[in-house]
C-alpha positions as CSV (number, residue, x, y, z in Angstrom):
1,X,82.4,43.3,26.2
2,X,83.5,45.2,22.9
3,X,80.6,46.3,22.3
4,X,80.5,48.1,26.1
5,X,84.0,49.2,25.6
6,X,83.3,51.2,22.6
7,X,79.0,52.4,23.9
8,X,81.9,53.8,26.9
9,X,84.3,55.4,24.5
10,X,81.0,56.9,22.2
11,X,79.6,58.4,25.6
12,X,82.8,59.5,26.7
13,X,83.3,61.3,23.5
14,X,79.7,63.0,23.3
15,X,80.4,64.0,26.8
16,X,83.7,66.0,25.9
17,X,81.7,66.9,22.4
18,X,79.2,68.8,25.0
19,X,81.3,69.9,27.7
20,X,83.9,71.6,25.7
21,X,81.9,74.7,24.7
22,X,80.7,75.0,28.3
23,X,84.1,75.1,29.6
24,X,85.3,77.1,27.1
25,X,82.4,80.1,28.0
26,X,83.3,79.6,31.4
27,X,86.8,80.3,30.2
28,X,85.7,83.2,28.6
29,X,83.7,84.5,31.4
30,X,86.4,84.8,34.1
31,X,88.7,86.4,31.3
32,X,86.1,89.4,31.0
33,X,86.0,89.4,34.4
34,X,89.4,90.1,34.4
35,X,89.4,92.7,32.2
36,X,86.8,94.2,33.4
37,X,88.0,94.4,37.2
38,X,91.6,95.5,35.2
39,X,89.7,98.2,33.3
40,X,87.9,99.7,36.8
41,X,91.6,99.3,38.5
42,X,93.4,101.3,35.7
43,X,90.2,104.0,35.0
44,X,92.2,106.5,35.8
45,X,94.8,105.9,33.0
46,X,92.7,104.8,30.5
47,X,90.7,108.3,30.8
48,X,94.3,110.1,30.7
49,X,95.5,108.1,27.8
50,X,92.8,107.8,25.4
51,X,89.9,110.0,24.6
52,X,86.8,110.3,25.8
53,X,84.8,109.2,22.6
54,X,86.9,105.9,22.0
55,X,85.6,102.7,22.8
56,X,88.9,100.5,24.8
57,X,88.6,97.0,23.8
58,X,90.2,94.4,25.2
59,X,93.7,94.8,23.9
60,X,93.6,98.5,24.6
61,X,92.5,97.5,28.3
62,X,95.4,94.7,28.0
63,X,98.8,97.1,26.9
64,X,97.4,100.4,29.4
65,X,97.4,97.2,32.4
66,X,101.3,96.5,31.3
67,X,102.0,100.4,30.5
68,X,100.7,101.1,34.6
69,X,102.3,98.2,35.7
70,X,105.5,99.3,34.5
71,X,105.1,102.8,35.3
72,X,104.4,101.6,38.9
73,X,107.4,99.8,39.1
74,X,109.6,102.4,37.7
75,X,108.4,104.4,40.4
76,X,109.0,102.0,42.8
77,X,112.2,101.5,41.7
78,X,113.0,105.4,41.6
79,X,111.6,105.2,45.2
80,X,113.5,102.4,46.4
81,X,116.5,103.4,44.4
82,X,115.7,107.0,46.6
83,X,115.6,104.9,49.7
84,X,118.6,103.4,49.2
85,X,120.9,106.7,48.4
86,X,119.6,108.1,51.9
87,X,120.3,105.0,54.1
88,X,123.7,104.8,52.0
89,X,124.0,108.7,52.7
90,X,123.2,107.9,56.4
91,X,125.5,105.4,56.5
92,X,128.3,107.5,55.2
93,X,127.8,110.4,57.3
94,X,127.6,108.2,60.3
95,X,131.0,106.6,59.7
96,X,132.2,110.2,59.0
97,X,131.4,111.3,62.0
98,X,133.0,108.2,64.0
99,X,135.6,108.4,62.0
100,X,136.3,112.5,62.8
101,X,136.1,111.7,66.5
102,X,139.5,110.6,67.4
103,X,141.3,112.9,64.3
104,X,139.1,115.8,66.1
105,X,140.7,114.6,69.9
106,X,144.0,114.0,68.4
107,X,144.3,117.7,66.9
108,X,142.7,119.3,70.0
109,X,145.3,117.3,72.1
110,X,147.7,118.5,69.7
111,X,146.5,122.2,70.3
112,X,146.6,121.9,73.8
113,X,149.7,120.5,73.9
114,X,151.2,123.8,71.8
115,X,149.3,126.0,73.8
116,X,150.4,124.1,76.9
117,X,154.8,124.8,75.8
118,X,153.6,128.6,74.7
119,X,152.0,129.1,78.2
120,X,155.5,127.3,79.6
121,X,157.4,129.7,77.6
122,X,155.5,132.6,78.3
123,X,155.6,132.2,82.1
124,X,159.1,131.1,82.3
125,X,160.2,134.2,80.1
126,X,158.2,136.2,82.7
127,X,159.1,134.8,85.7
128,X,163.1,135.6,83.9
129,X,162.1,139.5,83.5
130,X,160.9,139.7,87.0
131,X,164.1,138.1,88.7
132,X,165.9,140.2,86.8
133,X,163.7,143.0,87.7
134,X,163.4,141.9,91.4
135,X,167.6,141.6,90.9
136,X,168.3,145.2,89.6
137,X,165.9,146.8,92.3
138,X,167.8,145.0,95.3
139,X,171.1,146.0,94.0
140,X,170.0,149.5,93.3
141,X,168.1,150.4,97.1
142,X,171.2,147.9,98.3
143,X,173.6,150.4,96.5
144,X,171.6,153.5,97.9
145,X,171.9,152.4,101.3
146,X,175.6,152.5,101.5
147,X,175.8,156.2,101.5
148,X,178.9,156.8,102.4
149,X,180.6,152.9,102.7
150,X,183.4,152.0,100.4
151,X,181.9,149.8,97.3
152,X,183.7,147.7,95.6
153,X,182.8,147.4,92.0
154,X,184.8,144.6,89.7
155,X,186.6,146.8,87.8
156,X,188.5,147.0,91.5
157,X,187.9,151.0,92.3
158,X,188.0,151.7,95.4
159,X,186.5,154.6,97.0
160,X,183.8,156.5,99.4
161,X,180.7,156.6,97.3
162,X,178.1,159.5,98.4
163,X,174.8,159.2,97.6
164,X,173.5,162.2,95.8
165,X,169.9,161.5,97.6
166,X,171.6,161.7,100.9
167,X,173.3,164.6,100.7
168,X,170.7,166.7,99.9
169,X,168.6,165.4,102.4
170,X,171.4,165.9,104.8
171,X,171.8,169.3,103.7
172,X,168.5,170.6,104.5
């Protein structure tokens, strides 16, 4: 039974002793497969960032892979930073805007209001002048119609007023 133990542990040995290598070119395989679907991904950079006579071994094809990928996600961040500003822009003008409704309906009411107490002024001044107006023309044709009647002014004097209209018309 030892002596299986240890024919099992020899084979299991030369096994591993034979296998390693292969697994180790299939390991090797799939890397350069890697690199090379990384080298047709980042062509373009690789022709803008080295020249056209250089041969780009692995390494080279390695640090251009991390120098895209970073340049890609500056840009995205630059994008998304972008993004962000004009939703947060947005965001602000919208609340701007809600926010300048009611000042905007307070200070037209407020406006209105003063417009409102001048137009009240205005037309009660007027409406002032033209009693006053309306007052002075009755007294005066009331006056003129007295021609010759007593009128009694306050200062008490007391005497036949002629109308200076009347008398030439009743001259004629």
């Amino acid at each position: 039974m030892a002596q299986q133990k240890q024919a099992g542990q020899e084979d299991s040995s030369y096994l591993r002793k034979i296998r390693k290598p292969l697994v180790e070119k299939q390991r090797r395989e799939r890397m350069n497969h890697s690199i090379d679907q990384l080298k047709r991904l980042i062509a373009d950079t690789v022709r803008e960032q080295t020249s056209p006579m250089t041969r780009v071994d692995k390494a080279d094809i390695l640090d251009l892979t991390v120098s895209h990928l970073q340049q890609l996600q500056q840009r995205h961040r630059s994008v998304s930073m972008a993004t962000e500003s004009a939703a947060y822009n947005s965001g602000f003008q919208t609340c701007t805007r809600e926010i300048r409704k009611p000042l905007l309906e307070k200070q037209r009411s407020k406006r209105m209001n003063h417009s409102i107490d001048q137009l009240k002024r205005l037309i009660t001044d007027t409406i002032r002048e033209q009693t006053r107006q309306t007052l002075w023309i009755s007294q005066c044709s009331t006056f003129s119609s007295f021609n010759n009647a007593t009128v009694q002014f306050p200062w008490k004097l007391s005497r036949p007023h002629t109308n200076p209209v009347s008398k030439l018309v009743q001259g004629r």
